[in-house]
N, C-alpha and C positions, 0 to 999 in steps of 0.2 A: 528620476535618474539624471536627467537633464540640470537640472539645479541641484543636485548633488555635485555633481561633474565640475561645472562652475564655481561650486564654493572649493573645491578641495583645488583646484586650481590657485584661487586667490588665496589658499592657506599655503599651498606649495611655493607660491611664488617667495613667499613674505621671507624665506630661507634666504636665497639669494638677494635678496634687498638688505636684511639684518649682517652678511655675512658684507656687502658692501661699504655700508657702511663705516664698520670697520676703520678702512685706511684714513677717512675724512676727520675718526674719532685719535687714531695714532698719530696722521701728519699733522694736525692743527689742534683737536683741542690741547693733546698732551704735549705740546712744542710750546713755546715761549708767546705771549701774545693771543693765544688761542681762548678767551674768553668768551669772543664775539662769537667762534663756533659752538660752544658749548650748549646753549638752550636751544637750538636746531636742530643740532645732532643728537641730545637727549631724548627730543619730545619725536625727532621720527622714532628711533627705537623705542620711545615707550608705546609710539602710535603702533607699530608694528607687534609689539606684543598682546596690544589691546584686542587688534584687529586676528590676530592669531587664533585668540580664546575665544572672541563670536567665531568666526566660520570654524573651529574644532569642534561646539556644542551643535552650532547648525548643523555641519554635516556628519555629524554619530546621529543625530534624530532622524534624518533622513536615510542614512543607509541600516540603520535598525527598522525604518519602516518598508525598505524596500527587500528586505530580508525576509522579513516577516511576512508580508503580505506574498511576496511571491513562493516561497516556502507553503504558504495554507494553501493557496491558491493549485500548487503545483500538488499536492496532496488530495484536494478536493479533485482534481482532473484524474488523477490517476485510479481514486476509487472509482470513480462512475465509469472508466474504460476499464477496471478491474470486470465490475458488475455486467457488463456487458457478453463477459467471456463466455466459451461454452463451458457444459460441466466437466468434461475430459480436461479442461488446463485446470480444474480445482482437485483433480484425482491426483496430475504428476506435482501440483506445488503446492505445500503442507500450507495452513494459514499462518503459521508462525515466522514461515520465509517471506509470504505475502505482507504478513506485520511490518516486517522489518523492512521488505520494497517500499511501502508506504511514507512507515515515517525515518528510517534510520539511513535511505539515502538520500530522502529532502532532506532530511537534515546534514548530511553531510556536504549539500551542494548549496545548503540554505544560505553563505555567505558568500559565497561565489561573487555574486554579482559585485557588494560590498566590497570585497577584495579587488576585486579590478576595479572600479571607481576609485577608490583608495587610488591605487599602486597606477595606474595610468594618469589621474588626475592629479593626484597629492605628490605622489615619488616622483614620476618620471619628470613631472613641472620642476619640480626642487633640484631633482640634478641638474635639469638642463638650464636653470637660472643659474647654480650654482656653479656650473663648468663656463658657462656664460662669463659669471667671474674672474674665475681662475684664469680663462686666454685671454681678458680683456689685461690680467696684471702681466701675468709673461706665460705664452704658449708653450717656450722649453721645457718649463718648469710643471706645465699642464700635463705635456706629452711624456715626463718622467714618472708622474706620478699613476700613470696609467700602462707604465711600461711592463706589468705582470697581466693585464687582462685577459690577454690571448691563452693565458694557460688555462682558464677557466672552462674554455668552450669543451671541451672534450668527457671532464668530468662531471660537467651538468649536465650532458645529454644523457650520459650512464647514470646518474643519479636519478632522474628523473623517473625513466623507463623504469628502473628498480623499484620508486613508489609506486609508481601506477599497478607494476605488479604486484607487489608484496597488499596495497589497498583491496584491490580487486580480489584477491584472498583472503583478506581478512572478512570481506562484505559476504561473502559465501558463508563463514565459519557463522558469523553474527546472524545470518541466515537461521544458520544450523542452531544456535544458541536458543533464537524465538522460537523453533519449533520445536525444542528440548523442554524449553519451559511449557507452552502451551498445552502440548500433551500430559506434561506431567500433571499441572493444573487440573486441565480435564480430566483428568481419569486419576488424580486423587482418591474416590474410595477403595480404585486397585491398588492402586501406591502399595493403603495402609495396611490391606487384608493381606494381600500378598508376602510384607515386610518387606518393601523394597525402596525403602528409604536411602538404605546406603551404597544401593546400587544407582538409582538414579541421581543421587550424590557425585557418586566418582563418574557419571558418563558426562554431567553436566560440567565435572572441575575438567574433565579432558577437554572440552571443549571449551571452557573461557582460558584453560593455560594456551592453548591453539593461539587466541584471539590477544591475549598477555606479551606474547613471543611475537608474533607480525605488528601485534601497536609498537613497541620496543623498536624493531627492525626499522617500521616506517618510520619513526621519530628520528631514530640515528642517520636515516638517510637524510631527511626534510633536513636537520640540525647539520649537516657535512656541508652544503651548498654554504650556506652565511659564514660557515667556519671556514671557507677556503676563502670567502669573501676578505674578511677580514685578515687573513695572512698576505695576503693581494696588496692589499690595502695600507697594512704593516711594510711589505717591500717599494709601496711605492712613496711612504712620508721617508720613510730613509732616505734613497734616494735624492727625493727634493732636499731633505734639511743637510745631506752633504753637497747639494748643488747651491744651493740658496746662501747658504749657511756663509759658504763663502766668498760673495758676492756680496751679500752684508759687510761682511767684513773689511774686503777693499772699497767700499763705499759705492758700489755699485747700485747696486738696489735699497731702497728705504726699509724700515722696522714697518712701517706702515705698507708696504708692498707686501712685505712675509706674511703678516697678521692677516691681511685680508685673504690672503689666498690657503695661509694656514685654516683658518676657518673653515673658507669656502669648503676646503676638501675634508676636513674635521664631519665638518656638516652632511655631506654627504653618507658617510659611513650607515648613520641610521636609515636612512632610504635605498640604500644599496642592500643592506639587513633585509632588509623589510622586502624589496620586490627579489631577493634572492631564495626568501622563503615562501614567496607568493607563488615561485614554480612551483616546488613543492605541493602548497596546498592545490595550485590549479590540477595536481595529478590524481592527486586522491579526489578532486571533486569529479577530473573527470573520470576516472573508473566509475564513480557512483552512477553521473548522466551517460555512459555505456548502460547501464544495467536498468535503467531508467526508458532509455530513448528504446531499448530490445522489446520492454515490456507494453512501453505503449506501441510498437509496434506489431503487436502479437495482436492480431485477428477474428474474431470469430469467424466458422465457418458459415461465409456466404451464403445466403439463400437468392434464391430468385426474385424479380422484381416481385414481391408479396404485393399486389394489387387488389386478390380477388376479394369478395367478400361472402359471407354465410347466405343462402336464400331466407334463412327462415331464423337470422338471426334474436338468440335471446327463446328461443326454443329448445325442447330436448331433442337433439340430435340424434340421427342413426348413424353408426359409426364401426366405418368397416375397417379392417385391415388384412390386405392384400398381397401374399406372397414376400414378406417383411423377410430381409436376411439384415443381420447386424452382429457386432461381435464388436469385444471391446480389443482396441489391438488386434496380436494373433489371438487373441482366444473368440470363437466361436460359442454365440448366443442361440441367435434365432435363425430357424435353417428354412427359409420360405413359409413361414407362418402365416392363415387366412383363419381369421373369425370375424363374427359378425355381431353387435352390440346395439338390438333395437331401440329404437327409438321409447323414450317413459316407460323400459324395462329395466328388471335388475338382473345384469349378466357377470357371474363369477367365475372368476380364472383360479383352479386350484390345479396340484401338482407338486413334483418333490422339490424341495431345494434346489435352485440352479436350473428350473424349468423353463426360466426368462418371465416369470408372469411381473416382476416389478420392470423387467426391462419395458415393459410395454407402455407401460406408466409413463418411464422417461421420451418415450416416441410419442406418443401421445401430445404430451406438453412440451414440446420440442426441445428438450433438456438434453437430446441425440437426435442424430439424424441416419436416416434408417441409409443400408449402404444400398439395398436393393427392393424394388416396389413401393407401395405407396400405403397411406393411411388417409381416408374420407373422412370427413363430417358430414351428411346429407349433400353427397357426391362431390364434396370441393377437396381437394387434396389439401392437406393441413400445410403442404409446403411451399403455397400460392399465398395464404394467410399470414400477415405481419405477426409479429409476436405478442404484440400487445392484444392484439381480436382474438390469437387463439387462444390464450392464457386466460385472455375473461371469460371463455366458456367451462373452464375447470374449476370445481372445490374440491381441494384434497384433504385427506389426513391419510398420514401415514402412522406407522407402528414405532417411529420416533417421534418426539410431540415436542417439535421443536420452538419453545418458549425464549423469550429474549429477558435480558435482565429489566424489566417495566412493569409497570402494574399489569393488573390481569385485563382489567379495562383496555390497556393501548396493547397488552397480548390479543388479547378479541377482537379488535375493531380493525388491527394493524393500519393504522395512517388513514382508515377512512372516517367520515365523520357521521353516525347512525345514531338516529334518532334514542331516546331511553327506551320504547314502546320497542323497537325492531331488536335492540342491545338486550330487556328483558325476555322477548318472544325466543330469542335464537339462545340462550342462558336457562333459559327452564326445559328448551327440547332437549339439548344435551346433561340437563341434569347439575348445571354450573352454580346454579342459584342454590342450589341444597346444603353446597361447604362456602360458599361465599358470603351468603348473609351472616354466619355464622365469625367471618373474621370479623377483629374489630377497626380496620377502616376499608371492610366491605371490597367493591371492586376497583378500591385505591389502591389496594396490598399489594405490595411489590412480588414479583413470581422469582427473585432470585435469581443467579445466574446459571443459567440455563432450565430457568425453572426450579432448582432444587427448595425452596421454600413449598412447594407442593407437593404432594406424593405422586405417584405414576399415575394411579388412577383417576386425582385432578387433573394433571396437564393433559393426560389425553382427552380428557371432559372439556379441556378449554380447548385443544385444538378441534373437538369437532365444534362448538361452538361457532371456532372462526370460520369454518366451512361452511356451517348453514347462516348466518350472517352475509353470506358473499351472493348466497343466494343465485349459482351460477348456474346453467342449465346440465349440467354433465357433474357427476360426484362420484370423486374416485376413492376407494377406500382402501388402504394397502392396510391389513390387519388393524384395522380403526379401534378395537375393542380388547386388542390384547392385553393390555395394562391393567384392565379391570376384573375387580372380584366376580362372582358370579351372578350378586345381585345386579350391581350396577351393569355388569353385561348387557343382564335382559332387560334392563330399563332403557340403556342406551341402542341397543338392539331393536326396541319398542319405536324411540326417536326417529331412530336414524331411517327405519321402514316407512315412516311416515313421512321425514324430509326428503325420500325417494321417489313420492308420488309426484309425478309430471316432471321428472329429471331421469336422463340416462346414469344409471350408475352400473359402476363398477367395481368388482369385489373382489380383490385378492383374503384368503383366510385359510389358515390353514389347521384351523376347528371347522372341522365340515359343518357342525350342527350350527355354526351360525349363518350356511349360505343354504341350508334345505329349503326353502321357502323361494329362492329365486329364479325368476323365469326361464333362467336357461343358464345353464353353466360348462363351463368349456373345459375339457381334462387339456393338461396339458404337459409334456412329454421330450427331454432335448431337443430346447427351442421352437416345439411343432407344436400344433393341436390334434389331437391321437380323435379326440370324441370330442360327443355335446348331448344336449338332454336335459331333462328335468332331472332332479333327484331319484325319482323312480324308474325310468327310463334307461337312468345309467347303473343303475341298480340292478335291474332285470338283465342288462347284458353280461352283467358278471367282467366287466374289465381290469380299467387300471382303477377306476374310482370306485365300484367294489372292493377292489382291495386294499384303497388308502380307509375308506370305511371299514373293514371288516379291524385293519388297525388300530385304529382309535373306541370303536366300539365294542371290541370283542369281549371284553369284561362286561 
């Protein structure tokens, strides 16, 4: 930036030197006798031009590098303090608004810097050589031509305020726009069952005419400043060329006095353009770094000095949870909730819809944080524990099997690097290797985006895969098995009782017949634990889990 600064300075300057010139090229070379001036005054100006077009090339390289890099740079930062957030800021802001946080307000602040090096270093240098000029020929004539400036301050401040506003509305709408699209996107195969093609048609034209109408407004405002510029500018060569004009003519002043100072101010007109549109854009950059500076401001919520660590780390855990209240917002989850999760047992959480058994999951892996009581791991409060120590004690699959657009390989493996022997051992438990050998470039095959190159019942195959791969002591399963037919249920059903052994797991399922077998299962009832018991147990009491059984089985 520094040597950007520098060159655009010695390109700025070379204005007022060329516009000097001038008087030396009217009173001597073009006067009688003026031959001797002529290859002097030629070879600066042509030197002045030469030296123009190196620093022009020099400094576009550099302020395209300094754009550029700071642009990626300022994008790379904002995703890893994206990644950082809790999950409640991913619930109120769609990914489509986050898209467009990302890259559509780097990108709108992505010249920023360039525009001020430009217009500090280039402009302001050029006028002030070039006014430099002008009072060195005649300051009346300086002080006339500037005699409209003062009427400008009043409409620039109102113009200005009006981008920033009308910017910072439109950045919302474009918001709006990315998460128009992204849904749509996603959820394309409702689009097309449903036929709602030409409704998400006209939701999405409302919204780019929105963003049509404020680009319009802002341009007309950005375009007002340089257009009052130049009416300014217009009142003040009048002016002179009726002051000057006639002073030329009673012999007062030289053709060679006019010309240079005609120039001078000629000259300026383009860098007065130019830094009057530079407010402008500085409005619209800065609403974007508002919206910017708010976002890397946003916080996750604090924890406590996380110090502690696991006693019996890399072990299966016993794992209590204690009096747990939590609610999303106003809405109320879990109302003092207490269960207990033995250690190398498998303990399932069943219940109706809305019982909180996935909320527990989210406490668990600290995805929320519980508002009242605590949750252990072999007695250490999960909320002493850094994120990274308690997150490597969980393998999850959930009942979304959420694949990224990459081979199945870096679906599997996600960013670690496992041996072939560990990649095939954790591939044949989940049953991955059955439809993989079978593609024709194996575990190169791209999974689509979002996975859609595989059926349900693969991607859930790969996501338990990833799970037993991680090989973590605690394996959570939020309906791991839904996706699957009934064969491959019991195959993976078969797996997964087996990847259980010497791991605490946990089973949300809401097929009872896949949780019979587990050590202990916990009914559960508006956010509480009503019961617990083996399957027979709770059976014999005739409760609520009798009667979510007699449900599903009574045929």
């Amino acid at each position: 930036m520094a040597v950007a600064f520098g060159v655009m300075v010695i390109e700025g300057s070379t204005l007022g030197a060329l516009s000097y010139l001038l008087k030396p090229l009217f009173d001597k070379v073009f006067s009688e006798g003026g031959q001797d001036a002529l290859i002097w005054v030629g070879f600066a100006i042509l030197g002045l031009f030469v030296l123009r077009a190196i620093t022009s090339i020099t400094s576009k390289s550099l302020l395209t590098t300094i754009a550029q890099r700071s642009s990626s740079a300022m994008q790379v930062d904002l995703l890893r303090h994206i990644l950082t957030l809790d999950a409640g800021f991913f619930q109120s802001n769609p990914p489509g608004a986050l898209i467009e946080r990302v890259q559509g307000d780097t990108a709108a602040v992505q010249g920023v810097w360039s525009t001020l090096i430009t217009g500090v270093g280039r402009d302001v240098i050029s006028l002030i050589g070039l006014f430099a000029v002008a009072l060195a020929v005649d300051p009346t004539w300086t002080v006339a031509a500037l005699i409209g400036a003062p009427l400008l301050i009043l409409p620039a401040l109102v113009i200005q305020r009006y981008i920033r506003r009308k910017t910072a509305a439109m950045r919302i709408d474009a918001g709006q726009r990315a998460t128009r699209l992204d849904e749509v996107f996603h959820g394309i195969q409702a689009v097309k069952l449903n036929r709602m093609e030409e409704y998400q048609t006209g939701r999405f034209k409302t919204i780019v005419n929105t963003i049509v109408r404020a680009e319009i407004k802002m341009m007309i405002g950005r375009s007002t400043l340089p257009a009052l510029i130049d009416v300014i500018t217009g009142i003040g060569f009048f002016t002179v060329l009726m002051l000057g004009g006639a002073q030329i003519a009673d012999g007062t002043r030289t053709i060679g006095d006019f010309m240079a100072f005609f120039s001078a101010m000629a000259l300026t007109f383009q860098p007065l353009r130019r830094l009057g549109d530079m407010a402008g854009f500085w409005q619209v950059a800065a609403a974007s770094l508002e919206r910017l500076f708010r976002l890397f401001d946003t916080q996750p919520t604090p924890r406590p000095d996380a110090i502690a660590t696991l006693p019996n780390a890399g072990q299966a855990p016993r794992i209590e949870v204690r009096d747990v209240v939590f609610g999303y917002g106003d809405v109320p989850v879990l109302h003092g909730l207490s269960l207990v999760a033995e250690a190398g047992k498998m303990t399932a959480l069943v219940g109706a819809s809305g019982a909180g058994k996935s909320t527990v999951f989210n406490l668990l892996t600290a995805m929320a944080t519980p508002q009242d009581g605590k949750i252990t791991l072999d007695g250490t409060d999960i909320a002493t524990l850094p994120l990274p120590a308690l997150r490597s004690q969980f393998a999850v699959v959930t009942q979304d099997a959420a694949l990224f657009d990459e081979t199945i390989r870096e679906n599997i493996a996600l960013g670690s690097n496992p041996t072939e022997t560990q990649l095939r051992a954790a591939m044949d438990a989940a049953h991955v290797s059955e439809f993989v050998d079978g593609l024709p470039l194996g575990l190169d095959s791209p999974a689509g985006p979002r996975g859609s190159a595989l059926s349900g019942g693969q991607r859930q195959r790969v996501a338990i895969a990833r799970a037993l791969l991680r090989d973590a002591p605690v394996l959570l399963l939020d309906e791991a098995t839904s996706a699957l037919d009934a064969q491959s249920e019991a195959l993976v059903a078969e797996a997964l009782s087996e990847a259980s052994k010497g791991r605490t797991t946990l089973v949300i399922a809401h097929r009872l017949a896949t949780i019979r077998n587990a050590d202990r299962i916990v009914v559960m009832d508006a956010g509480r634990a009503v019961d617990s018991g083996t399957h027979e147990e709770l059976l014999a009491r005739s409760g609520l889990y009798a009667d979510l059984c007699k449900l599903q089985f009574q045929s």
